[in-house]
C-alpha positions, 0 to 999 in steps of 0.5 A: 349750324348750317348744317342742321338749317339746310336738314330743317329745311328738307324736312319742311319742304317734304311734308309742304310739297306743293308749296314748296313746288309752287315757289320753286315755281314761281322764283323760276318763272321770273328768273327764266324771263328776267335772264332772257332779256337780260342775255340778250340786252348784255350781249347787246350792250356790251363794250365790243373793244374794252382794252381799247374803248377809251382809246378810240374817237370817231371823228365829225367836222361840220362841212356842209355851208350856212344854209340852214345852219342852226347853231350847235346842231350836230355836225354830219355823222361822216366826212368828205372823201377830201377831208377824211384824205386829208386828215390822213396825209396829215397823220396827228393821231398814234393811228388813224382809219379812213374807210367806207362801207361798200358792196360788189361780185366777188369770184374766186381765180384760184382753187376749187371754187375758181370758176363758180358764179360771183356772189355779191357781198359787203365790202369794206374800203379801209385804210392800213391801220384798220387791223391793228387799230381794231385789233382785228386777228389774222389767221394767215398774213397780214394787213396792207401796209401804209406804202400799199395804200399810197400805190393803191395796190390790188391787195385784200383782207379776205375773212375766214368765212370766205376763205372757208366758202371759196378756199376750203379754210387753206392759207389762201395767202398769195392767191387771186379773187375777183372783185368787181371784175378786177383782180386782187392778190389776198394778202391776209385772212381774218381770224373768225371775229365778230365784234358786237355790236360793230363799233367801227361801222353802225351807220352803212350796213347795221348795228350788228351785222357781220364783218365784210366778207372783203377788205381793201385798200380805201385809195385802191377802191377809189382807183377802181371805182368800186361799189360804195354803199350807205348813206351819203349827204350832198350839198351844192350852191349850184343847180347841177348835182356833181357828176361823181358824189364820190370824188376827191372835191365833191361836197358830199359826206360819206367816209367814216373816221377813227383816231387812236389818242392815249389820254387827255392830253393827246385828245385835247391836242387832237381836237385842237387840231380839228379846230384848226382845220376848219378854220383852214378850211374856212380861211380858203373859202371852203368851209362856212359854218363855225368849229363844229367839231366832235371826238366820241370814244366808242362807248359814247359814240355807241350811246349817241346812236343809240345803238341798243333797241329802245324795245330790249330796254323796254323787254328787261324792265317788263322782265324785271316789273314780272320778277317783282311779282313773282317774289310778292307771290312768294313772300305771300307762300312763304309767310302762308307756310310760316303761320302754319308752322306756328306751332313748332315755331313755339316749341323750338323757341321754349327749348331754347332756340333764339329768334336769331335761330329762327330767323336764320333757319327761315332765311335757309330755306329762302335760299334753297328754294331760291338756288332750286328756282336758279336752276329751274329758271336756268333751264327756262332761260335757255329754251326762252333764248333758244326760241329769241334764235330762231326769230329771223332778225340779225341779232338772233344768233347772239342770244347766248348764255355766257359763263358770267350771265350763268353766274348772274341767274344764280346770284339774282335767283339767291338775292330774290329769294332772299329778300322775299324771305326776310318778312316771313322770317321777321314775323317768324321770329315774333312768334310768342313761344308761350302763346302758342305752346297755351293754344296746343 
């Protein structure tokens, strides 16, 4: 029978080919707005690390001293360098990562590129488990090690952008570059990898900025008094700033941390260690304020900063608010075409098709002008997202149809068409054969 649905169905769109063009038109033009914004929220909002989410904390303890201190208010997004450093050297998570955001002049000293002019970039200060701990590929070689953090080697991470850029994309494994006027050894090279948005640092250089261009050992970038960046909080009873925010005792929060627990219970250990910590460190006069602890895994530190724009949220209901109108357009077309085709509704119904029949027949045709404004929306969605590319912004480059956005644009154009056809097809299927078979 379906068959023979689908054959009623060309048939009817050739003899109202202009109704037919402007529903098409009218499902397409909401699909292709619809699935703009949604492509563009979905790679936005996705879970940048989905096998490990669950099993990834950033770490927040309360440092700072009483004054103004307002009960249950939310600690400091980061750490003191003392605190991250000790926390480490205590190891009570599986893995754990003490970094920082930081910037300088990279050169290269080997190769085709040695000798051109340094390029400053974003750094990262990290520990040794930050590749295995973000899964970060590596392309050639392999991370530091935790004895290399201890002897603050001059080691780094390069990524494969920079590789390609100084390096030719060679294996550039044992090969010198400078940073900062100082020399490291590359030990490893990132495979391309981009993950979005970027969980493990949406505080120092955004949202959705790309990976650093250099990796290094947090204790070597201390050592050589690298260039950090982002944001640093200081507090101080005296009237003297501390001559280096960035030392090991001064009362300044500007280091991100990460801890790996598997399950409930290892948070719940870890967390009472935290607890413990503080009350440590209060017992030796140094912290002030109560247990202001907190553990959120990825998707939940990524919902507290608020990382995807109130503006994308705001664009998807906009979008879905005009797919709305565009079905109310189509469900007035196809009712109009429906009382027009009273007639032969009637004939059908006295020779013996039941309302059921037509009720199916007028849901087909939904469907297929529904698939039709798919594709056409398809082709809409992609110029609209070609266009969010070429706007100057950072997440610009991400607005990309995947294979399961493509699968969505034809599952919401069906649907939508769908549920605009089940009035006309109700009132179709009401008809009275006898009152119109009398009317002709």
């Amino acid at each position: 029978m379906f068959t023979h649905y689908l054959e009623l169905a060309l048939l009817s769109f050739r003899r109202s080919r202009i109704l037919t063009a402007l529903m098409v038109l009218a499902i397409a033009l909401g699909i292709g707005a619809c699935m703009t914004t949604l492509a563009v929220y979905h790679a936005l909002s996705g879970d940048p690390i989905p096998n490990k989410s669950a099993r990834l904390f950033y770490v927040q303890i309360d440092a700072q001293t009483r004054a103004d201190y307002t009960p249950g208010a939310e600690p400091d997004e980061q750490l003191t360098r003392l605190d991250g450093e000790t926390l480490l050297r205590e190891k009570h998570a599986r893995r754990q990562v003490l970094m920082a955001g930081g910037e300088g002049a990279v050169q290269a000293l080997e190769g085709a590129s040695a000798g051109l002019a340094p390029m400053h970039t974003n750094l990262r200060y990290a520990s040794s488990d930050f590749f295995p701990m973000f899964d970060a590929p590596l392309a050639h070689g392999q991370g530091w090690s935790a004895a290399d953090d201890e002897a603050r080697a001059r080691v780094a991470v390069i990524s494969s952008e920079l590789n390609d850029k100084l390096f030719g994309g060679a294996n550039s494994v044992g090969k010198s570059l400078r940073v900062s006027g100082h020399e490291l050894r590359i030990v490893g090279v990132l495979a391309p990898w981009r993950p979005v948005p970027r969980f493990y640092d949406v505080i120092t250089q955004g949202n959705f900025a790309a990976v650093e261009l250099v990796f290094v050992p947090f204790s070597t970038s201390r050592d050589l008094q690298l260039g950090r960046s982002g944001t640093m909080t200081c507090w101080n009873d005296s009237s003297a700033d501390p001559v280096d925010p960035a030392a090991l005792n001064a009362p300044c929060s500007w280091v991100q941390y990460w801890a790996e627990l598997d399950g409930p219970a290892e948070v719940r250990a870890y967390r009472d260690y935290l607890n413990a910590y503080t009350e440590r460190q209060r017992q030796a006069g140094r912290m002030e304020r109560p247990d202001n602890v907190r553990l959120r895994s990825v998707t939940e530190w990524l919902d507290f900063k608020k990382v995807v724009p109130n503006d994308i949220k705001l664009q998807v209901w906009l979008a879905l608010g005009f797919l709305t109108v565009c079905l109310v357009n189509t469900v007035g077309l196809l009712l109009a075409k429906s009382l027009r085709r009273s007639g032969e509704i009637g004939i059908r119904r006295a020779l013996g098709a039941s309302r059921r029949h037509i009720f199916m027949q007028f849901l087909v045709e939904a469907g297929v002008i529904g698939l039709a404004g798919g594709v056409l929306g398809l082709g809409l969605a992609a110029l609209g997202l070609w266009g969010v590319r070429q706007m100057p912004t950072r997440t610009a480059d991400l607005a990309q149809l995947d294979a399961q956005m493509l699968a969505l644009t034809f599952v919401i154009a069906l649907a939508a068409s769908l549920l605009a056809g089940l009035l006309p097809a109700w009132r179709a299927c009401g008809i009275a054969p006898a009152l119109q078979l009398k009317s002709q």
